[in-house]
Residue frames as qw, qx, qy, qz and C-alpha x, y, z in Angstrom:
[[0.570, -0.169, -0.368, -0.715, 24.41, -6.62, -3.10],
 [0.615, -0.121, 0.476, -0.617, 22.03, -8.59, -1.01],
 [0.275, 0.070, 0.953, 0.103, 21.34, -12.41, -1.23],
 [0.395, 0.627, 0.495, -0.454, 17.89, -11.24, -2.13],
 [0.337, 0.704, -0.234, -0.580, 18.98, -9.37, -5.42],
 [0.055, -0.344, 0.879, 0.326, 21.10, -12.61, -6.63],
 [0.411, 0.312, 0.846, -0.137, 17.70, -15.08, -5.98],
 [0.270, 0.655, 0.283, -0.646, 15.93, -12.70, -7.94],
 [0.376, 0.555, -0.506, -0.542, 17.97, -12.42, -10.87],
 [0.230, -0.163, 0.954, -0.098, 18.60, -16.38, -10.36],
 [0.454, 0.496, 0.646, -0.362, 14.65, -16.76, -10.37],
 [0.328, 0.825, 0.011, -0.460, 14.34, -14.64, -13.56],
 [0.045, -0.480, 0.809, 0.336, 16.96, -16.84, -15.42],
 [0.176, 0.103, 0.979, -0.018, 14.62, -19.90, -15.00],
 [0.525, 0.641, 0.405, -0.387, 11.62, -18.10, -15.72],
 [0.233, 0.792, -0.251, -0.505, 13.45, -17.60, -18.81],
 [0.048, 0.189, -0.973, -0.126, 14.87, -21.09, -19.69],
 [0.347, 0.182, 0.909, -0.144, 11.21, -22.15, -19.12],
 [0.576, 0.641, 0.418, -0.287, 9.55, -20.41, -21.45],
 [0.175, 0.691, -0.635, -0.297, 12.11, -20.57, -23.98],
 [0.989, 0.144, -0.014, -0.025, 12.44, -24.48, -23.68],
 [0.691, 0.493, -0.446, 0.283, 16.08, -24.56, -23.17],
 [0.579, -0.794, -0.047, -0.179, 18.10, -24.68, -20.34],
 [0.194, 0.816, -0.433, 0.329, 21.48, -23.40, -18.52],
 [0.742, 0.047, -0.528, 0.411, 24.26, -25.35, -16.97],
 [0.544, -0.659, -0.219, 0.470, 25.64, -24.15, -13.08],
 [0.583, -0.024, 0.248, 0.773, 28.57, -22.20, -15.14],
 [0.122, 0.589, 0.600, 0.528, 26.16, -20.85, -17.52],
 [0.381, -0.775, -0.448, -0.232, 24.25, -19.39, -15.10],
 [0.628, -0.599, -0.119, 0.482, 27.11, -18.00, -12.93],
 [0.408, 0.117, 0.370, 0.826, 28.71, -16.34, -16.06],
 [0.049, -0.490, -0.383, -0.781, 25.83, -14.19, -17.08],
 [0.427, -0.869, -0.248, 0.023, 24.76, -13.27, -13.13],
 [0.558, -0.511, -0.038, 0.653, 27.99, -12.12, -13.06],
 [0.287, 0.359, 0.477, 0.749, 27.97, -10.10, -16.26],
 [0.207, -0.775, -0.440, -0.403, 24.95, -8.32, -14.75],
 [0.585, -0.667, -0.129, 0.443, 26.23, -7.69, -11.14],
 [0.594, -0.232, 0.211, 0.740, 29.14, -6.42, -12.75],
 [0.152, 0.278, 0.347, 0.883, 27.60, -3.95, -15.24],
 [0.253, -0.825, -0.192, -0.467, 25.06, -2.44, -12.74],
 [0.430, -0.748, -0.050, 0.503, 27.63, -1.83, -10.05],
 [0.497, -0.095, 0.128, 0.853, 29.43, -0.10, -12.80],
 [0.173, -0.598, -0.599, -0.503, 26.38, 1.67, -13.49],
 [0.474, -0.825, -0.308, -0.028, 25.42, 2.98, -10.05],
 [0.756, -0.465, 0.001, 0.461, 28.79, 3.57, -9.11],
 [0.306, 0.330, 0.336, 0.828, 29.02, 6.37, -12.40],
 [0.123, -0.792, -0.378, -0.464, 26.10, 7.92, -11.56],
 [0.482, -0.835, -0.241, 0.111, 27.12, 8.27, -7.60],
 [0.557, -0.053, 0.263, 0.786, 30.52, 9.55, -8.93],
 [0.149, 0.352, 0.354, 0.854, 29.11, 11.75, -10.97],
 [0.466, -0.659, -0.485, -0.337, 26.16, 13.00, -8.89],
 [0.274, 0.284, -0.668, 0.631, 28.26, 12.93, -5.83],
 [0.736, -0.437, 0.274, -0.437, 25.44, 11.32, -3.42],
 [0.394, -0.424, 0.801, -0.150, 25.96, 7.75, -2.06],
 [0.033, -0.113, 0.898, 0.424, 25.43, 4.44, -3.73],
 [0.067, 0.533, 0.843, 0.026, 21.93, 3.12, -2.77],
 [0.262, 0.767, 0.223, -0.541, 20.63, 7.03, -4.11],
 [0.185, 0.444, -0.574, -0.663, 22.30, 6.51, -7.07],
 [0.020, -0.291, -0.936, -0.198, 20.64, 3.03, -7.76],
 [0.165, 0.692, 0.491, -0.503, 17.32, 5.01, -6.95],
 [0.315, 0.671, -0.192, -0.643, 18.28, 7.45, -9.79],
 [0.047, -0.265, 0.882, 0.388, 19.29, 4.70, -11.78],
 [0.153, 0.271, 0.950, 0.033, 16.12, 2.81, -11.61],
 [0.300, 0.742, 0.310, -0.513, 13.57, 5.96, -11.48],
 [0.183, 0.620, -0.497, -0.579, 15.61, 7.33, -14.98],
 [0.051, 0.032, -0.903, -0.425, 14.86, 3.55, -16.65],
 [0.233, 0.483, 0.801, -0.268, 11.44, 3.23, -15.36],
 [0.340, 0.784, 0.063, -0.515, 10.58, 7.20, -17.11],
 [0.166, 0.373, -0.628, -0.663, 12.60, 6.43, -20.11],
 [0.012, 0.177, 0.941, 0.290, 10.30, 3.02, -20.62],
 [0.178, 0.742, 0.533, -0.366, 7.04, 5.18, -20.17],
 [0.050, -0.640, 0.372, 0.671, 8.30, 7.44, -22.59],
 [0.055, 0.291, -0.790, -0.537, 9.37, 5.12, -25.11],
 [0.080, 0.216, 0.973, 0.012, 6.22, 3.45, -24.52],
 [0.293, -0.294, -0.362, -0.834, 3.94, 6.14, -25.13],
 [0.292, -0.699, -0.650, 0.060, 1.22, 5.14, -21.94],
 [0.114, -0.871, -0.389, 0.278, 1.81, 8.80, -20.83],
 [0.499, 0.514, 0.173, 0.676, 2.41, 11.14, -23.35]]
């Protein structure tokens, strides 16, 4: 992954520790970006396995297939 993807999630931790009130140690915060890395490359790497295209079209299917299931479950377009 790109430096870009880590800041991102990184950024998205802290928005989360601030509006929570609490807040994560160096460790902390290395443990659970790695937890994530680690369960969407196993994630993208099923689908392009199974799909048989290349990784950064499987993350595409990956992301189009979570975006329609949360429109779905969300009922804005029945």
């Amino acid at each position: 992954m790109r430096k870009n993807e880590f800041l991102y999630i990184v950024s998205y931790f802290e928005w989360v520790q601030g509006i929570q009130s609490f807040f994560w140690d160096e460790a902390d915060v290395n443990d659970k970006l790695q937890h994530i890395m680690t369960n969407a490359f196993g994630e993208v790497l099923s689908i392009s396995q199974h799909e048989k295209v290349d990784m950064r079209t499987a993350a595409h299917m990956l992301a189009i297939g979570r975006i329609a299931q949360a429109l779905t479950l969300r009922g804005i377009y029945p």
